[in-house]
LUMGU-194979 format. One record per residue (C-alpha): residue number from 0; residue in three letters; chain; x, z, y. Coordinates in steps of 0.2 Angstrom, whole numbers, plus 2048, in hexadecimal, padded with zeros to 3 digits. Layout:
+-----+---------+--------+-----+-----+-----+
! num ! residuo ! cadena !   x !   z !   y !
+-----+---------+--------+-----+-----+-----+
! NUM !     ALA !      A !   X !   Z !   Y !
...
+-----+---------+--------+-----+-----+-----+
//
This chain:
+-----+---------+--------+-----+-----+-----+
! num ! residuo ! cadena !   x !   z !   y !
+-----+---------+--------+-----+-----+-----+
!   0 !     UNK !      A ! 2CA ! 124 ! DAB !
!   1 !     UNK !      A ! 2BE ! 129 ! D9D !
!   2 !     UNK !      A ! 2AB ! 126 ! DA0 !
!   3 !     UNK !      A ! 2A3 ! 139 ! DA6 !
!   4 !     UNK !      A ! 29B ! 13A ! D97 !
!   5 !     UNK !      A ! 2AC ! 13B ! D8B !
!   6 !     UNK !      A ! 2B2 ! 148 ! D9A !
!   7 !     UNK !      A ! 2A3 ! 151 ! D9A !
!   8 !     UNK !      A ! 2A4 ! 155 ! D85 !
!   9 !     UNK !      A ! 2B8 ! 158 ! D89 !
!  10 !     UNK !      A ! 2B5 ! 163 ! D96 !
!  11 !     UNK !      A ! 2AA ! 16F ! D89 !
!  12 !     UNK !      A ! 2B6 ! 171 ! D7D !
!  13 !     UNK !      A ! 2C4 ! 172 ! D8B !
!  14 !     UNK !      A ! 2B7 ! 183 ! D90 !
!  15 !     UNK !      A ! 2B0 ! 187 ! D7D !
!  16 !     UNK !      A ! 2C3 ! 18A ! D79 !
!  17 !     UNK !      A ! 2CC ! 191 ! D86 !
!  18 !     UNK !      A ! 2BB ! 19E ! D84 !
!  19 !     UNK !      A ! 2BE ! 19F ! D71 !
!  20 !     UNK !      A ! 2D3 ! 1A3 ! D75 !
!  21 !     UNK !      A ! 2CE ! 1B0 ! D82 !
!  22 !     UNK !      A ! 2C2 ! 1B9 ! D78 !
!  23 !     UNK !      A ! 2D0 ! 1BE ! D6C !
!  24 !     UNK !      A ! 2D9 ! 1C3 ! D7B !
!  25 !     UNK !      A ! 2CB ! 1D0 ! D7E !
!  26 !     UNK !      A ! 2CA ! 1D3 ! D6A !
!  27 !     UNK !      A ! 2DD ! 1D9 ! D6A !
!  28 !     UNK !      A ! 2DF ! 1E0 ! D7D !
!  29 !     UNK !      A ! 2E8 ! 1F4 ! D7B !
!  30 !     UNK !      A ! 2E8 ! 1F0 ! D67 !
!  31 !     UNK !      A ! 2FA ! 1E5 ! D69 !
!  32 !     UNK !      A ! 308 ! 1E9 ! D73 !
!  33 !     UNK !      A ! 31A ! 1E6 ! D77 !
!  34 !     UNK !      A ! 320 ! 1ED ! D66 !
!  35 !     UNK !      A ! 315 ! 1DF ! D5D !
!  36 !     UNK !      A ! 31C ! 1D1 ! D62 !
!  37 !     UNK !      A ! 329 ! 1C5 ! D5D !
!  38 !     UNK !      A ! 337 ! 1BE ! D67 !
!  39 !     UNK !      A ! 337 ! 1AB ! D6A !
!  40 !     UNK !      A ! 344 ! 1AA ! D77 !
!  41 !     UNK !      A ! 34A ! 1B5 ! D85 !
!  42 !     UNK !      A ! 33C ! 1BF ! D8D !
!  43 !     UNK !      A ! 331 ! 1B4 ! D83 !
!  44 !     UNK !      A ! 324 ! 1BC ! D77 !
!  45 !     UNK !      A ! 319 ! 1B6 ! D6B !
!  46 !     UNK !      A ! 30D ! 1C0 ! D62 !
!  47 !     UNK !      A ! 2FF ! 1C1 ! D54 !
!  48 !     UNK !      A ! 2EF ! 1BE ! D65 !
!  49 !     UNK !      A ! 2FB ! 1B0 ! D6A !
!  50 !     UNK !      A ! 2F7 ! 1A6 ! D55 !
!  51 !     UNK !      A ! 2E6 ! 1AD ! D55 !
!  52 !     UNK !      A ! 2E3 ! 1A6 ! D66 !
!  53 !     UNK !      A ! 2ED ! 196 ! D60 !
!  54 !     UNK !      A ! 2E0 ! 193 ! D50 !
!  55 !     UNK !      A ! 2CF ! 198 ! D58 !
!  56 !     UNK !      A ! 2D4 ! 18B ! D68 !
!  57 !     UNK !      A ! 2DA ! 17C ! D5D !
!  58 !     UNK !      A ! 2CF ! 17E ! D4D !
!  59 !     UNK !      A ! 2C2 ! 17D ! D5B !
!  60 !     UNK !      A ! 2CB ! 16C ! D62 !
!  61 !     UNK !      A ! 2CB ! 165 ! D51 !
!  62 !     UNK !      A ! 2BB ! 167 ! D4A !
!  63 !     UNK !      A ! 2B5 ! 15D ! D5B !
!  64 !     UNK !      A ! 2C2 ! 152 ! D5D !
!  65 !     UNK !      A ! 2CB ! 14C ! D4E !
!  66 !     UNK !      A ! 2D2 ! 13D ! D54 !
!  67 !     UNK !      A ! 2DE ! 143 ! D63 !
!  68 !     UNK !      A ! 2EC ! 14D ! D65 !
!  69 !     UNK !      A ! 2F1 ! 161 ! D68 !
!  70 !     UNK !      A ! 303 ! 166 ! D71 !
!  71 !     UNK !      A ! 300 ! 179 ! D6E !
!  72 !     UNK !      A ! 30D ! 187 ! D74 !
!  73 !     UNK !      A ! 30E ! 18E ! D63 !
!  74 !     UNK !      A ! 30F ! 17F ! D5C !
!  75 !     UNK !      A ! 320 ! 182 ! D4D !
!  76 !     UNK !      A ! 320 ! 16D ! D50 !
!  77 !     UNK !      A ! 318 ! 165 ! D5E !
!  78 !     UNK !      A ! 311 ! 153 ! D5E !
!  79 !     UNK !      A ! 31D ! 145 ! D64 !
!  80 !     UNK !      A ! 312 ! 141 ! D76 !
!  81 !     UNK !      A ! 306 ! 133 ! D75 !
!  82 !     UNK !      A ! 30D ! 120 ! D7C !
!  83 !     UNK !      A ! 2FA ! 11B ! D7D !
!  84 !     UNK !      A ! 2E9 ! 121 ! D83 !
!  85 !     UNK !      A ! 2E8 ! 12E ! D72 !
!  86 !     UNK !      A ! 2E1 ! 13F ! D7C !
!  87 !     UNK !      A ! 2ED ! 14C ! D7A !
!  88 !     UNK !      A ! 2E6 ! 15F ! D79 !
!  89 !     UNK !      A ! 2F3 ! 16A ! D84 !
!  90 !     UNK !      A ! 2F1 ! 17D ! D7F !
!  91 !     UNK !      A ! 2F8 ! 18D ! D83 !
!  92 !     UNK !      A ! 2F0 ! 199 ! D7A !
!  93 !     UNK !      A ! 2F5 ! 1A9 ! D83 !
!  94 !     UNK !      A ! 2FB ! 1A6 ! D95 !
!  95 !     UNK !      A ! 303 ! 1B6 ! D9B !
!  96 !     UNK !      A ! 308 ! 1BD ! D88 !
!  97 !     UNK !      A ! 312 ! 1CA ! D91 !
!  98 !     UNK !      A ! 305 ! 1D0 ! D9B !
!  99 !     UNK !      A ! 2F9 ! 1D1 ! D8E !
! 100 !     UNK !      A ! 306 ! 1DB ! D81 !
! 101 !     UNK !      A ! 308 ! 1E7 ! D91 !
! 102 !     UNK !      A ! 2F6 ! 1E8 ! D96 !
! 103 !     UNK !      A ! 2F7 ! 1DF ! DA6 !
! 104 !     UNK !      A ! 2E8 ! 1D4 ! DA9 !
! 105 !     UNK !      A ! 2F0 ! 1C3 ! DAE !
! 106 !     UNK !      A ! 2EE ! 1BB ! D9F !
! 107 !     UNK !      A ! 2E3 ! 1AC ! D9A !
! 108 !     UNK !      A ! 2E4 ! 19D ! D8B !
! 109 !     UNK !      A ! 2E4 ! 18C ! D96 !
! 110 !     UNK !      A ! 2DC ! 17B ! D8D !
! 111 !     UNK !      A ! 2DE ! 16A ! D93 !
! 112 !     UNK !      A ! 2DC ! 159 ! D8D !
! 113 !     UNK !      A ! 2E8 ! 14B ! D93 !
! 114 !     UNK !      A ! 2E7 ! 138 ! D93 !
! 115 !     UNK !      A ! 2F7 ! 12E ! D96 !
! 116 !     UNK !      A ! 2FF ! 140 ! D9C !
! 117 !     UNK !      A ! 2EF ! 143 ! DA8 !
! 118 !     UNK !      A ! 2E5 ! 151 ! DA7 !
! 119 !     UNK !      A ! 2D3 ! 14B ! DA6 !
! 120 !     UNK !      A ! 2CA ! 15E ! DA1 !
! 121 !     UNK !      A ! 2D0 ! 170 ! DA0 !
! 122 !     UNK !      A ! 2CC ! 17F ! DA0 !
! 123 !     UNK !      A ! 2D5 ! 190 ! DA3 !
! 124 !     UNK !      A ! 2CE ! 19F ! D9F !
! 125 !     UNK !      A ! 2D0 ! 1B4 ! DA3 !
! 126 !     UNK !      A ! 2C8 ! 1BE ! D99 !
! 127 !     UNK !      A ! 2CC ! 1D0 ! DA2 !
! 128 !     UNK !      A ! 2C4 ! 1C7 ! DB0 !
! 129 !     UNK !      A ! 2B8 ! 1BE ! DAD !
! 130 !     UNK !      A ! 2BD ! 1B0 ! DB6 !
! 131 !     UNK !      A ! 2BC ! 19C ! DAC !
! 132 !     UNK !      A ! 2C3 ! 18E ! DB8 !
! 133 !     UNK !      A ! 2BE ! 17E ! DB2 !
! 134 !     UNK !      A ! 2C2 ! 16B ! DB7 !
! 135 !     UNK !      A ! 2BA ! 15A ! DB2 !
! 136 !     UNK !      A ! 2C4 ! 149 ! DBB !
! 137 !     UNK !      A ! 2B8 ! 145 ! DC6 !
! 138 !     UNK !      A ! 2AE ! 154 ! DC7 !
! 139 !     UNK !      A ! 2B6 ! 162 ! DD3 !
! 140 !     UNK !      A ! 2BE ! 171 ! DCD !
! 141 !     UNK !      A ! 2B4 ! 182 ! DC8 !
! 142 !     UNK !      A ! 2B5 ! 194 ! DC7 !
! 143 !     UNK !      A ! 2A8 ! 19C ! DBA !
! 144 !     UNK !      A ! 298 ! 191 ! DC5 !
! 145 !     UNK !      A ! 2A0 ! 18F ! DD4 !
! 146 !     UNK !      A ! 2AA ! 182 ! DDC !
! 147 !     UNK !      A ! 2BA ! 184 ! DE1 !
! 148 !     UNK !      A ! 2C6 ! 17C ! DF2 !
! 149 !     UNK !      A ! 2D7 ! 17F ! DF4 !
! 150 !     UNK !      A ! 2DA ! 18B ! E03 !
! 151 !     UNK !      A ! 2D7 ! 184 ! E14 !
! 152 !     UNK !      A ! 2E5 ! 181 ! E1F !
! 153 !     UNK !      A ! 2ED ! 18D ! E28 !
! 154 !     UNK !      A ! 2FF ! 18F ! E31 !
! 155 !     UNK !      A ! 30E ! 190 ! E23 !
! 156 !     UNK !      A ! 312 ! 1A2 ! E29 !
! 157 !     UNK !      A ! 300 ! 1A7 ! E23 !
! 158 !     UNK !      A ! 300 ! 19F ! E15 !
! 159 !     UNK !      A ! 302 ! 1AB ! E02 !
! 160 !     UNK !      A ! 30C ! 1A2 ! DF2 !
! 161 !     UNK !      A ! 30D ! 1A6 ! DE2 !
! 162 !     UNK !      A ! 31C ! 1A2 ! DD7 !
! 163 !     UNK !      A ! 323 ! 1A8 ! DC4 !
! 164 !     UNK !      A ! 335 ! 1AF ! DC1 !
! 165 !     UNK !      A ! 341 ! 1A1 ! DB7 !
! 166 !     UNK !      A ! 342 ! 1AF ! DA9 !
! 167 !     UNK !      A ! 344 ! 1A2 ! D9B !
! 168 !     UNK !      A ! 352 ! 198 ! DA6 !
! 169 !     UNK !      A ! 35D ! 1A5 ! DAE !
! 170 !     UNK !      A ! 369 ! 197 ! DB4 !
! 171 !     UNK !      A ! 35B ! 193 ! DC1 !
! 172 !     UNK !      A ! 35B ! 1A5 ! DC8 !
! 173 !     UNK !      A ! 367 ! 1A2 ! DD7 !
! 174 !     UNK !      A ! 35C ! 193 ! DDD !
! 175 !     UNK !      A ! 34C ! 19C ! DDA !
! 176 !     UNK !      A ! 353 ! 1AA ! DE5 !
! 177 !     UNK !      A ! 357 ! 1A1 ! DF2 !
! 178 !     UNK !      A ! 348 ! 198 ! DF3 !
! 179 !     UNK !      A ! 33E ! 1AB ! DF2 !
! 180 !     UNK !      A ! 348 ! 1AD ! E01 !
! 181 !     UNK !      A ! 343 ! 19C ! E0A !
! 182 !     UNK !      A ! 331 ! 1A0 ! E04 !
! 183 !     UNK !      A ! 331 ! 1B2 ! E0B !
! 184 !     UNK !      A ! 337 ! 1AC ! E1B !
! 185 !     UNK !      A ! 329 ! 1A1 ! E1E !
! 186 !     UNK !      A ! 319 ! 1A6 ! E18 !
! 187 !     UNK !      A ! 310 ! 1B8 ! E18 !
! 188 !     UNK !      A ! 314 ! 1BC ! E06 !
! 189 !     UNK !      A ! 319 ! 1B6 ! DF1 !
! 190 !     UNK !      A ! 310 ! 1BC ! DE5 !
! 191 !     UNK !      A ! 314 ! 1BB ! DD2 !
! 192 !     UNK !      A ! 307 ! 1BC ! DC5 !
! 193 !     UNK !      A ! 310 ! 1B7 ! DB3 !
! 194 !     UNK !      A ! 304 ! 1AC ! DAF !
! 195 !     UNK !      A ! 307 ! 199 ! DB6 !
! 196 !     UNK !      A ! 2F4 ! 193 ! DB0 !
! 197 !     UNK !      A ! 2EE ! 19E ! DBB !
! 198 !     UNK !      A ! 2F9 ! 19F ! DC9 !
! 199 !     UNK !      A ! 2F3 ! 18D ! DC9 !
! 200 !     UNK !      A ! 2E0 ! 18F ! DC7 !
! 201 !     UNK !      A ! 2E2 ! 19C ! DD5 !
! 202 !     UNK !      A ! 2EB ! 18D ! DE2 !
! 203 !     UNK !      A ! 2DA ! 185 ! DDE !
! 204 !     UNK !      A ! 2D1 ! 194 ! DE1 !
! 205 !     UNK !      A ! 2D8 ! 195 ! DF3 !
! 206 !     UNK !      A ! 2E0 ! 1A4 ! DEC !
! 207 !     UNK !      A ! 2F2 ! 19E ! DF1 !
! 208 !     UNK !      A ! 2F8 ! 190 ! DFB !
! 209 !     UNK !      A ! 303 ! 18C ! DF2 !
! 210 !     UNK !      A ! 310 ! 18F ! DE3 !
! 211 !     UNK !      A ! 31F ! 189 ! DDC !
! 212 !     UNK !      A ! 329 ! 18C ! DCB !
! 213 !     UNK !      A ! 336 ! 186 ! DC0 !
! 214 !     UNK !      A ! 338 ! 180 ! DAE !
! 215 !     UNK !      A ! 324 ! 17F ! DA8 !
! 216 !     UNK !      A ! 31E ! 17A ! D9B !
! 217 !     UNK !      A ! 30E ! 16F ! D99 !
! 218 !     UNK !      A ! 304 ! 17B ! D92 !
! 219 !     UNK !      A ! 308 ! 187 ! DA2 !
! 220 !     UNK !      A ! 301 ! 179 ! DAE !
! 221 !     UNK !      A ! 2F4 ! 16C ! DA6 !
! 222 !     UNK !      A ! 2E5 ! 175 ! DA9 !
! 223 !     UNK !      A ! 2EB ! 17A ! DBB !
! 224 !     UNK !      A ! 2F1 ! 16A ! DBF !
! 225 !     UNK !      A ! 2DF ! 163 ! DBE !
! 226 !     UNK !      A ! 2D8 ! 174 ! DC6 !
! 227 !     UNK !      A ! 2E2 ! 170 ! DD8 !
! 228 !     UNK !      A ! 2E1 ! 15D ! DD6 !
! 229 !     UNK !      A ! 2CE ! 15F ! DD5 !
! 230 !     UNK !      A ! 2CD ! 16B ! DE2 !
! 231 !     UNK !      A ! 2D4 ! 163 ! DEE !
! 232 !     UNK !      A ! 2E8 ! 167 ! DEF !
! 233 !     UNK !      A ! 2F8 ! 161 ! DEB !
! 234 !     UNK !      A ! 304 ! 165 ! DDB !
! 235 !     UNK !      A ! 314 ! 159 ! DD4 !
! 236 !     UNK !      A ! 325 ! 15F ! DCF !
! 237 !     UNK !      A ! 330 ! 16A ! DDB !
! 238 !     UNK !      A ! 33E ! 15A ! DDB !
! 239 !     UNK !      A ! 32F ! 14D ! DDF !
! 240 !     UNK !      A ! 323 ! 142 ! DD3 !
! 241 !     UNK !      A ! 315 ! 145 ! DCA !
! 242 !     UNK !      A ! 314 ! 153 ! DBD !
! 243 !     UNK !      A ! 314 ! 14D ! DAB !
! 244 !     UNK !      A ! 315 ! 156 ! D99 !
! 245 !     UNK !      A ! 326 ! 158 ! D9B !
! 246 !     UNK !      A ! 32E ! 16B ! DA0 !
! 247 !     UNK !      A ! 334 ! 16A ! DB1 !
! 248 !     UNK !      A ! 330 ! 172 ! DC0 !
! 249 !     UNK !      A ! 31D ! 171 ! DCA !
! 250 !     UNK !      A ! 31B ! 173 ! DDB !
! 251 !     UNK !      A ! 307 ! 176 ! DE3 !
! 252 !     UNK !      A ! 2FF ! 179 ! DF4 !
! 253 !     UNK !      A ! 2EF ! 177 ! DFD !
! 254 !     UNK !      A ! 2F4 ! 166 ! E04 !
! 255 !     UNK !      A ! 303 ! 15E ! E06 !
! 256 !     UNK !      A ! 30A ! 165 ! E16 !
! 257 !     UNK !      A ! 30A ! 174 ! E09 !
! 258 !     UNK !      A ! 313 ! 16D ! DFB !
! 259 !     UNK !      A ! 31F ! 164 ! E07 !
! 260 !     UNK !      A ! 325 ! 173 ! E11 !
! 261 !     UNK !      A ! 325 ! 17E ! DFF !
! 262 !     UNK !      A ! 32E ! 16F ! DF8 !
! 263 !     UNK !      A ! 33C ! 16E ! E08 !
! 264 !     UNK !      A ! 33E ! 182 ! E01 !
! 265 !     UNK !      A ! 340 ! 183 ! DF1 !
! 266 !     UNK !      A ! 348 ! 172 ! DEA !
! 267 !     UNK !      A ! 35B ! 176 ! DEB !
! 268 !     UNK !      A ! 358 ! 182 ! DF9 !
+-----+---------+--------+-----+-----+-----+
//
């Protein structure tokens, strides 16, 4: 692991820009909607706050840190992943785009800086909130000044989720609904929020106990993955293993007795 003083220096421009994506979020909030934006894929928007967003947060990364890498969601051609120690700057700009072209608040630009696939720093900021998680390896996880623990254990049937609808992978929906039912049937409540770097951020918040969802990208999960490791919980892929910068399913929880009974739910339920 890098010495604290390269982490420390990652971990402000990890902040400094997911800040500089999330002010142009409050810039353009009510001035672009639905109607503005272009369609990438299936339920998939893209829009001009997402590029703007996009240029602020890596001009930012660049100026600091020529030497390493960016994987960037609105990147036309990402960067082949690095076979070495080169840091690698995950980015998604605007978290949530649909929300945000429809007004809804859960929307946040995510930052975080990878070594070898790990997150070492990231940030993951909401600007109708307020609220900036933050995460150093080796130095906790934080909400705005205050830091942050996973929620403390309680009986599965008390415990709440949070989850995101395969809208980009339709073929997934029978298995996701099937495990909405396991889920359902087992703990007080699911919550979907649109925005997977929150959901994330709010497992390490103790918001959640756990959450599960298929077909992320890294962009949707490097910041949070950091976030829950730091403060305390569990997160690898729905199927098993560790998550990496690959798409694929991520599964979370408050400790493992979560993830394993989430996991025994919604892997081929």
């Amino acid at each position: 692991m890098p010495p604290d003083e390269p982490l420390d220096l990652w971990l402000r421009t990890a902040l400094d820009a997911a800040d500089a994506g999330a002010r142009i979020h409050a810039d353009h909030l009510d001035r672009v909607g639905a109607g503005d934006a272009r369609l990438k894929g299936r339920a998939d928007f893209v829009s001009e706050v997402d590029e703007a967003a996009q240029r602020a947060i890596l001009s930012l990364i660049r100026a600091r840190h020529p030497d390493h890498l960016i994987l960037a969601e609105e990147d036309d051609a990402p960067p082949a992943l690095p076979d070495d120690d080169t840091p690698l700057w995950v980015v998604d700009p605007l978290d949530g785009t649909t929300n945000f072209l429809h007004g809804h608040p859960m929307h946040a630009a995510s930052v975080a800086v990878t070594v070898g696939g790990r997150p070492m720093a990231g940030a993951v900021v909401c600007a109708p909130t307020g609220e900036r998680w933050w995460a150093r390896r080796g130095g906790g996880a934080w909400r705005n000044d205050r830091r942050i623990r996973v929620a403390d254990s309680v009986p599965m049937e008390r415990t709440l989720i949070g989850t995101g609808f395969p809208f980009k992978a339709m073929h997934e929906l029978d298995r996701f609904l099937a495990a909405v039912r396991n889920v359902l049937g087992g703990t007080s409540g699911i919550r979907r929020g649109g925005a997977a770097a929150i959901d994330l951020a709010y497992v390490a918040d103790g918001r959640f106990d756990g959450f599960w969802e298929y077909g992320l990208s890294p962009w949707d999960v490097a910041a949070g993955i950091l976030l829950i490791e730091e403060a305390g919980g569990v997160v690898e892929r729905v199927e098993g293993g560790p998550v990496d910068l690959r798409p694929g399913s991520v599964i979370a929880g408050s400790s493992r007795a979560v993830v394993d009974r989430l996991r025994a739910w919604t892997d081929r339920p």
